[in-house]
C-alpha positions as CSV (number, residue, x, y, z in Angstrom):
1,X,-26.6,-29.0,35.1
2,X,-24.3,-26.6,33.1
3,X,-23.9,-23.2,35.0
4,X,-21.8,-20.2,34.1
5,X,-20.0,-19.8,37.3
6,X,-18.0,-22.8,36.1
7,X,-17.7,-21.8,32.4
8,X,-15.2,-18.7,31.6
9,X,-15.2,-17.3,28.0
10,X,-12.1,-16.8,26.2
11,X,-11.3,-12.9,26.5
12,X,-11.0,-10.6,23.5
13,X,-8.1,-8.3,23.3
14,X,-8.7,-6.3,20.6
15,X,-12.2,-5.3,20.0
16,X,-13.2,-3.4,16.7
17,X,-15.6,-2.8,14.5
18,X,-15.8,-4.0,10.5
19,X,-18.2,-1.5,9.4
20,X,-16.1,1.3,11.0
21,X,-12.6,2.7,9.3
22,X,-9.6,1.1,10.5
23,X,-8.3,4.9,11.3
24,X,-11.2,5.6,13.4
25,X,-11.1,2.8,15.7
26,X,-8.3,1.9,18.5
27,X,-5.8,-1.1,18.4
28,X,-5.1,-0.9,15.0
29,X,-1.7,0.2,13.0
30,X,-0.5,-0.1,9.5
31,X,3.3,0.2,9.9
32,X,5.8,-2.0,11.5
33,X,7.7,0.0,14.1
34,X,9.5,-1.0,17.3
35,X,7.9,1.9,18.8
36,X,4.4,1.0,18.6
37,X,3.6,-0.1,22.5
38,X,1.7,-2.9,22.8
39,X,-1.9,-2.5,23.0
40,X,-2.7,-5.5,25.4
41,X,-0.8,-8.0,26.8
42,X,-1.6,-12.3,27.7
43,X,-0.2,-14.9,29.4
44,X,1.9,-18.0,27.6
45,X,-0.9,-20.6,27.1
46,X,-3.5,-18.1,27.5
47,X,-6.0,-18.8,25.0
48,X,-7.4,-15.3,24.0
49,X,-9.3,-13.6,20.7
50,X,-8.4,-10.8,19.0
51,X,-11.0,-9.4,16.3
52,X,-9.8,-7.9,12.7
53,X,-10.8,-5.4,10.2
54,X,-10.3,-6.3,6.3
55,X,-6.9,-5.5,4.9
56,X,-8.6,-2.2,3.5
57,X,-9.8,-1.1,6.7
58,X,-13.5,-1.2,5.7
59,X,-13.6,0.4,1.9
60,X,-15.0,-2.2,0.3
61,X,-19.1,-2.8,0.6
62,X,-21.3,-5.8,0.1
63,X,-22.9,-4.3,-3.1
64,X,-23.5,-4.9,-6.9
65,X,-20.5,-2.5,-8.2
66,X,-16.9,-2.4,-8.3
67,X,-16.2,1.5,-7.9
68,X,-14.8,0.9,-4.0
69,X,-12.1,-1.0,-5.4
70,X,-11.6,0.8,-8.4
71,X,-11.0,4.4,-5.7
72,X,-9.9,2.2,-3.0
73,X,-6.5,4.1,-1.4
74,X,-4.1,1.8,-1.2
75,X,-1.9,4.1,1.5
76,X,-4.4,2.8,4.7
77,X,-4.2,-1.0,3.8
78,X,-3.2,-3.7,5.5
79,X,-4.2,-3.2,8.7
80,X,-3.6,-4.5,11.9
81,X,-4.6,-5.8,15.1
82,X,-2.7,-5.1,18.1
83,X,0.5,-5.2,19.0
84,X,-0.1,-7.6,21.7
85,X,2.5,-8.5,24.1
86,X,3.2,-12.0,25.4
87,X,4.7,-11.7,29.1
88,X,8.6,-13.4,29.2
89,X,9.2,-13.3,25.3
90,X,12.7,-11.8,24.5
91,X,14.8,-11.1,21.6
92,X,15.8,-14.7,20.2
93,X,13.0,-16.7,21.8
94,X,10.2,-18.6,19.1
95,X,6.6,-17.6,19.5
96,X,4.5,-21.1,18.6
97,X,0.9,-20.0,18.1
98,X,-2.1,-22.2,17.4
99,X,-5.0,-20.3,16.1
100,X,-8.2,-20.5,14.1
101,X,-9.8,-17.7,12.1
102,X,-13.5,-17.0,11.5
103,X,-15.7,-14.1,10.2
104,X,-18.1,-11.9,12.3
105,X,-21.4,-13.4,13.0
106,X,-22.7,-9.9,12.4
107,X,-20.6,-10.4,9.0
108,X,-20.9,-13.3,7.1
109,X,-19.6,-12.6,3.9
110,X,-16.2,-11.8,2.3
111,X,-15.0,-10.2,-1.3
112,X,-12.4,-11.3,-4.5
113,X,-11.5,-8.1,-6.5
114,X,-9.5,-7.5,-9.5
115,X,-7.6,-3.5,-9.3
116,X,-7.7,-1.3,-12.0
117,X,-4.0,-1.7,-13.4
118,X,-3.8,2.2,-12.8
119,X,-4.4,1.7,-9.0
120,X,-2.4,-1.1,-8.0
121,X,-3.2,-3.6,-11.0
122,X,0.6,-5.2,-11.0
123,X,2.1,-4.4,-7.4
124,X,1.2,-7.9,-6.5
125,X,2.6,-11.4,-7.8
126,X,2.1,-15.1,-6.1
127,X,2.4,-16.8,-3.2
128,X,3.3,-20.8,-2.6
129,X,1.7,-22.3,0.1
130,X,2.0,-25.8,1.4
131,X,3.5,-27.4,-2.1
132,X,0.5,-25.3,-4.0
133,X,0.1,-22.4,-5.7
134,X,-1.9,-20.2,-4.2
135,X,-2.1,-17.5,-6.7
136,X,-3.1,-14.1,-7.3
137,X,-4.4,-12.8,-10.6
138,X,-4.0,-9.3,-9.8
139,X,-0.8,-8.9,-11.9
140,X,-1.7,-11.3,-14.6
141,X,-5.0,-9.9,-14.7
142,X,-4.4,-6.2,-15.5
143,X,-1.0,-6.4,-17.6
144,X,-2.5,-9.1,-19.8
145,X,-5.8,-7.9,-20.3
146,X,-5.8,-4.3,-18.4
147,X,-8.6,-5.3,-17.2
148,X,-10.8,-2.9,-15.2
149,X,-11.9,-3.0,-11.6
150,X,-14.5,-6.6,-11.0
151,X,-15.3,-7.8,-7.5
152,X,-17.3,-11.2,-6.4
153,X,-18.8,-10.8,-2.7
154,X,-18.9,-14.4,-1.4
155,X,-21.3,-15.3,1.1
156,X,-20.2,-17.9,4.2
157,X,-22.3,-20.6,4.9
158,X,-21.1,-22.8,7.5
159,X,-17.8,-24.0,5.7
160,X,-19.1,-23.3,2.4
161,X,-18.7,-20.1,0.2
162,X,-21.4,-19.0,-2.6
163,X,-21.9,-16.0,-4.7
164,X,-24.3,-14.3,-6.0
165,X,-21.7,-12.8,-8.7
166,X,-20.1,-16.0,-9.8
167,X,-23.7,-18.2,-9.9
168,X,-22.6,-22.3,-9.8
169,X,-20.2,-22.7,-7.3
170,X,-20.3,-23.4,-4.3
171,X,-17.1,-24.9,-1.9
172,X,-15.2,-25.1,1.0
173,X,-12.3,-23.1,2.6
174,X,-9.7,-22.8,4.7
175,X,-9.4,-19.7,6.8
176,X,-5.9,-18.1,7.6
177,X,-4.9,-15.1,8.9
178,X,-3.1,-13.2,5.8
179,X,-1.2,-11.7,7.4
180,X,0.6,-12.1,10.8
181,X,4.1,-10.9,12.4
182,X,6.3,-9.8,15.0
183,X,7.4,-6.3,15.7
184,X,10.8,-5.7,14.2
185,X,14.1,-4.2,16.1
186,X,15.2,-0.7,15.4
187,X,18.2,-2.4,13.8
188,X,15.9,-5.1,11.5
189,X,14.1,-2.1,10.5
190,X,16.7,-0.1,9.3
191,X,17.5,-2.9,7.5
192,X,14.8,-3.0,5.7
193,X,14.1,0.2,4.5
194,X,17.8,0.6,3.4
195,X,17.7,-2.4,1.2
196,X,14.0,-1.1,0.1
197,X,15.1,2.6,-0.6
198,X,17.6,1.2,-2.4
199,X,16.1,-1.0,-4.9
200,X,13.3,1.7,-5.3
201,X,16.6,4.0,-6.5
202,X,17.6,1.1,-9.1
203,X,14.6,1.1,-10.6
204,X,13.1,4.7,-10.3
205,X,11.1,5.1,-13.1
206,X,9.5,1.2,-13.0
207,X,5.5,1.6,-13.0
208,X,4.4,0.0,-10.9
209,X,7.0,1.2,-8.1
210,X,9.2,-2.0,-6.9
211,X,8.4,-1.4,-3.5
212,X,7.2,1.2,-1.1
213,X,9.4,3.3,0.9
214,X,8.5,4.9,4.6
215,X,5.7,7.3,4.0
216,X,3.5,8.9,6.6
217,X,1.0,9.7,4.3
218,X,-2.1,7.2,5.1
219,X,0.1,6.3,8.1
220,X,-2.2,5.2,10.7
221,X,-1.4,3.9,14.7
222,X,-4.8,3.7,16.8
223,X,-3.5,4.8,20.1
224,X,-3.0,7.6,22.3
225,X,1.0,8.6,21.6
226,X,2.8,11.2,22.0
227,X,2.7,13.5,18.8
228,X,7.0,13.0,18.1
229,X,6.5,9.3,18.2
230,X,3.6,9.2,15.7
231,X,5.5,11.3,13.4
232,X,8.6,8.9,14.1
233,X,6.6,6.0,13.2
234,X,5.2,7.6,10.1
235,X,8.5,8.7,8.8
236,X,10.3,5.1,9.1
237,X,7.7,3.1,9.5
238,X,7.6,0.0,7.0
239,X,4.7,-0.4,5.0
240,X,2.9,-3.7,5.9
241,X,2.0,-4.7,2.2
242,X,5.3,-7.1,1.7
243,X,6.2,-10.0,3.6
244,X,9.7,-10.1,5.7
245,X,12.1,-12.1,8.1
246,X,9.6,-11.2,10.7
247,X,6.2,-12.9,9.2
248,X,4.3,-10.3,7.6
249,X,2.0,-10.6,4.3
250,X,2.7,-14.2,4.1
251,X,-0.4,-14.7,1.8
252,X,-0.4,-11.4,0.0
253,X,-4.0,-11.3,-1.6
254,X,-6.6,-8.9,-2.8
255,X,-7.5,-11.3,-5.6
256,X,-6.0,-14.5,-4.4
257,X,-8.4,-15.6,-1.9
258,X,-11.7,-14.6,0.0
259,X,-10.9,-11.1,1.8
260,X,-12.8,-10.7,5.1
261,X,-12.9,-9.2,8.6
262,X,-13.2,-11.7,11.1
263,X,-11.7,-13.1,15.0
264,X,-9.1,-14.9,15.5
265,X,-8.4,-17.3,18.7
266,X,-4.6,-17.6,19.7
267,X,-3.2,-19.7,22.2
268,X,0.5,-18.7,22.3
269,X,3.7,-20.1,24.3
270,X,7.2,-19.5,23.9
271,X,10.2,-21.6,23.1
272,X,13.2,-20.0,24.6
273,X,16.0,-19.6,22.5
274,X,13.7,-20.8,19.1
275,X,15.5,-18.8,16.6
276,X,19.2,-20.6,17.5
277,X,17.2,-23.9,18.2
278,X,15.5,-24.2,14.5
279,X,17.3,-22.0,12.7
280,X,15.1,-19.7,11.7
281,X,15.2,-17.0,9.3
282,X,11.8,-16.7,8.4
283,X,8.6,-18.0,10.2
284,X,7.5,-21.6,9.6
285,X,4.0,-23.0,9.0
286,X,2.0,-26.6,10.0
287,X,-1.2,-25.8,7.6
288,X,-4.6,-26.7,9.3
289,X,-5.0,-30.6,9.8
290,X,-8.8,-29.9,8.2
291,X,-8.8,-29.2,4.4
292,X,-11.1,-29.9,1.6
293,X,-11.3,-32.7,-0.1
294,X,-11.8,-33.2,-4.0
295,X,-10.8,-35.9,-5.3
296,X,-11.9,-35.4,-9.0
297,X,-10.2,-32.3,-11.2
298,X,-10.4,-31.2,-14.5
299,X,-6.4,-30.1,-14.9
300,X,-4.9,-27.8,-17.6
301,X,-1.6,-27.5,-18.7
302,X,0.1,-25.0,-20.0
303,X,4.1,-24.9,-21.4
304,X,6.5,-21.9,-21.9
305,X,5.6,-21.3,-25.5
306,X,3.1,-18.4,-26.9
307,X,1.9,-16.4,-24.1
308,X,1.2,-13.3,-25.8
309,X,-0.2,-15.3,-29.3
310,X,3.0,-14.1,-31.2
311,X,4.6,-17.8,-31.2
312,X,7.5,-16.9,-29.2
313,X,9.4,-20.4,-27.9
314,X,10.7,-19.4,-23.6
315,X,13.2,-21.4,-22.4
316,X,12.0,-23.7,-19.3
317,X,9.8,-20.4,-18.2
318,X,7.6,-22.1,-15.4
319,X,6.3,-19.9,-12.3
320,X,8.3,-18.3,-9.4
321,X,6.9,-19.8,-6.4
322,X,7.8,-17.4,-3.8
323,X,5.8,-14.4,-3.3
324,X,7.1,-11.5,-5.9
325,X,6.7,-8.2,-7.4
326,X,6.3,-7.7,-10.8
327,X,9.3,-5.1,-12.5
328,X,9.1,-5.8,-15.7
329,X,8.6,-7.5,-19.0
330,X,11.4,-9.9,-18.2
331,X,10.2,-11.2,-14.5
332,X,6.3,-11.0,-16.3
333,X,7.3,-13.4,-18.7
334,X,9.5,-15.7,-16.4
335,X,6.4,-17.5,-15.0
336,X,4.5,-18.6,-19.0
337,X,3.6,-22.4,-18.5
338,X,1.7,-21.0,-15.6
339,X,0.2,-18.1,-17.3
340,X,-0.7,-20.3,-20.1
341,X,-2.1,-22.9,-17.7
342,X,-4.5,-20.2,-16.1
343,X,-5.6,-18.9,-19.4
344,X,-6.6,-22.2,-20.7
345,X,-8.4,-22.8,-17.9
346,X,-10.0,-19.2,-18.1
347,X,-11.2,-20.0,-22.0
348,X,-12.5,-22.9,-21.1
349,X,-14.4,-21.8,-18.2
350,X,-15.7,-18.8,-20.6
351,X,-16.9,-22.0,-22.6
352,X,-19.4,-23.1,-19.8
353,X,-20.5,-19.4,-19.3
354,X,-19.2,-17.7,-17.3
355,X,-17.4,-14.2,-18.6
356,X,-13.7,-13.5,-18.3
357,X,-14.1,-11.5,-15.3
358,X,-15.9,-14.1,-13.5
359,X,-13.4,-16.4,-14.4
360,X,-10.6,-14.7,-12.9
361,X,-11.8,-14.3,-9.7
362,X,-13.1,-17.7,-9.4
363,X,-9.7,-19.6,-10.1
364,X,-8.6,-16.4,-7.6
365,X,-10.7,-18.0,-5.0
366,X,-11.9,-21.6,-5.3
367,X,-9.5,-24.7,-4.1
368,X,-7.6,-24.3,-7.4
369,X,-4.5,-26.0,-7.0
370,X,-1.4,-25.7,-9.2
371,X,1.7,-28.0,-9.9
372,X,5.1,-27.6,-11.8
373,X,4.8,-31.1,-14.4
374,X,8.3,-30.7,-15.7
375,X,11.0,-28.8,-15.9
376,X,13.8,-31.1,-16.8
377,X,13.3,-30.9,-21.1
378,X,13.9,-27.8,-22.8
379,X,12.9,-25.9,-23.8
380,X,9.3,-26.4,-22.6
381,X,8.4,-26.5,-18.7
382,X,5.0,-27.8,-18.1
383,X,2.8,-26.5,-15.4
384,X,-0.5,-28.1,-14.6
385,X,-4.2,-26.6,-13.3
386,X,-6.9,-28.4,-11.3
387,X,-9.6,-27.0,-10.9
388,X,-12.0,-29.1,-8.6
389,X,-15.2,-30.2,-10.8
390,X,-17.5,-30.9,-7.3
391,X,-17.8,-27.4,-7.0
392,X,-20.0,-26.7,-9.4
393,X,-23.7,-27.1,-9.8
394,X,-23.5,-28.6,-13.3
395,X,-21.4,-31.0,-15.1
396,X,-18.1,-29.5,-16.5
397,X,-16.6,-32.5,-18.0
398,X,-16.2,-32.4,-21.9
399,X,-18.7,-34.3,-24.0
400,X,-19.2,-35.1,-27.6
401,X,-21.4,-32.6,-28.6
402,X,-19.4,-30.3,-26.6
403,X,-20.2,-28.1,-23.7
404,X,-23.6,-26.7,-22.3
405,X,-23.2,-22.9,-22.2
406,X,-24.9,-22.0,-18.9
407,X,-26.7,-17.8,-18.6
408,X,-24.4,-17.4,-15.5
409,X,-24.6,-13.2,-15.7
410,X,-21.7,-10.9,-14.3
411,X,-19.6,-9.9,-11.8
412,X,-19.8,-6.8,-10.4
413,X,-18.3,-4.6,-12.5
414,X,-17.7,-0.2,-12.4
415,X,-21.2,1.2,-12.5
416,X,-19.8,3.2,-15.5
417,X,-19.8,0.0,-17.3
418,X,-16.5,-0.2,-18.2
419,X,-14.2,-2.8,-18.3
């Protein structure tokens, strides 16, 4: 017979709440600072669970309107659990960590959102993942289209996502935590915000800003400190929004993926001496040994020719796949067979149904997967699509007569309207 004296639950080490501000609740911080204390502390091998607001810290609702991200304030995201402490880690040893990521039972659902290109529309780029392109639209979205804020709340079931603002669809994901790092040294930090400060001063009058220097504005640290180390850490501080040698943002999305609170379980042991041992400059990944599978795709291609419908020939212009900001006209157009790929797939899509909103923030979320074809005959590169057809409700494939346009509705959109 089972009993409970012999079963012991996996502690939780950070306890908050989703429907609660990140900067009203305790063991959470938005800045990386070596003086942030840790806020618990666990054992090597200690398997333990550590619970997580959304990146905005609770601003955005499970509703039929897009105004929260449209007036979402983009100086309290991403937010963050902890620091926690792992006993006997020093300076130059390798933290391995096994985890798994799910949402709150008391939470089951998630959100994809598109910015207003006036609040943030641009700041973010791509990120490659495992050999795939795990994309954002957020940039391509608004400077292409300037499109207004859109949001898709996804309800979990089991593995599978549905929503009730992108009708048809329904698949299977892959949690990970977005973002996940290490505290940095005084001296790392320093480093950081000189080489940030001073490509901010290169490109002062770029709009969107190239990066974000130490602000204390929105700065928040969710424990009891003395008042001269909280302004400390709100003066040099780094923002958490990029990735860095540390870990960070290593899958920078707001509209490249399903955003949700949820707990994570860790089990965490050290490798002394992992940094020499592996030479590591930045953290490495083993993706999850469970993935989807789908074995039949409708693919797109797209080449580095006519993005913006003027004709203009690029030369072997394919996608940057590394995580980026965009600066300017130059780095926007550097990435056109993949821009072109996504907006074929996006008319096509629009063909079946659905509207152009809804289309971004479906290839923003579903198991899209992206590959570079070519890039060895100029001057086109060739990047392909896929787009999964079992995730969809109907039949997507062309046909003779062409395709079935489906009354698939909207997103959810400003309640002004506007997009």
């Amino acid at each position: 017979m089972a009993t409970q004296a012999n079963s012991v639950a996996h502690k939780t080490v950070v306890k908050v709440d989703p429907f609660i501000p990140a900067d009203q609740q305790k063991g959470i911080h938005n800045r990386w600072h070596p003086d942030i204390p840790p806020y618990a502390t666990v054992k090597p091998g200690e398997v333990f669970k550590v619970e997580c607001v959304d990146w905005t810290g609770a601003q955005i609702g499970n509703n039929d309107n897009s105004d929260d991200i449209k007036n979402v304030d983009l100086t309290k995201i991403h937010n963050l659990s902890g620091p926690i402490a792992v006993e006997g880690a020093e300076p130059g040893d390798c933290l391995h960590e096994h985890l798994t990521v799910g949402p709150f039972d008391k939470m089951p659902w998630g959100y994809t959102g598109i910015f207003e290109l006036e609040n943030g529309g641009g700041l973010f780029g791509m990120a490659s993942k495992s050999g795939l392109l795990w994309y954002n639209f957020n940039s391509f979205v608004a400077k292409e289209f300037n499109s207004r804020a859109c949001k898709a709340i996804w309800d979990f079931k089991g593995v599978y996502a549905t929503s009730r603002h992108i009708p048809g669809v329904r698949f299977a994901g892959v949690s990970h935590p977005g973002l996940i790092g290490t505290a940095p040294s005084a001296e790392l930090l320093a480093t950081w915000n000189e080489r940030e400060c001073g490509l901010i001063a290169e490109h002062a009058k770029s709009v969107p800003p190239v990066a974000y220097a130490p602000n204390p504005t929105g700065a928040y640290v969710g424990q009891d400190l003395d008042s001269a180390v909280l302004n400390k850490i709100g003066e040099e501080g780094a923002r958490t929004v990029p990735g860095r040698e540390h870990g960070g943002n290593c899958d920078l999305s707001f509209c490249g993926a399903i955003e949700m609170a949820g707990v994570i379980t860790f089990s965490t042991s050290i490798i002394k001496g992992g940094v020499e041992k592996f030479a590591l400059k930045q953290p490495i990944f083993l993706p999850s040994p469970i993935d989807p599978l789908y074995s039949s795709k409708l693919i797109f291609e797209g080449i580095s020719v006519d993005l913006h419908g003027d004709g203009k020939q690029y030369n072997m212009d394919a996608y940057v796949p590394t995580f980026f900001f965009v600066r300017s006209s130059e780095l926007w157009d550097s990435t056109v067979a993949y821009k072109q790929a996504a907006l074929n797939a996006i008319a096509y899509l629009q063909k079946l149904g659905y509207t152009r909103e809804q289309a971004y923030l479906l290839l923003s979320a579903a198991p899209v997967e992206s590959h570079v074809g070519a890039v060895v005959d100029s001057p086109n590169a060739c990047v392909t699509l896929a787009i999964p057809t079992g995730i969809f409700d109907f039949d997507i494939l062309p046909k003779d007569e062409g395709l079935t346009k489906h009354d698939l509705g909207q997103c959810a959109i400003r309640s002004d309207g506007i997009l």
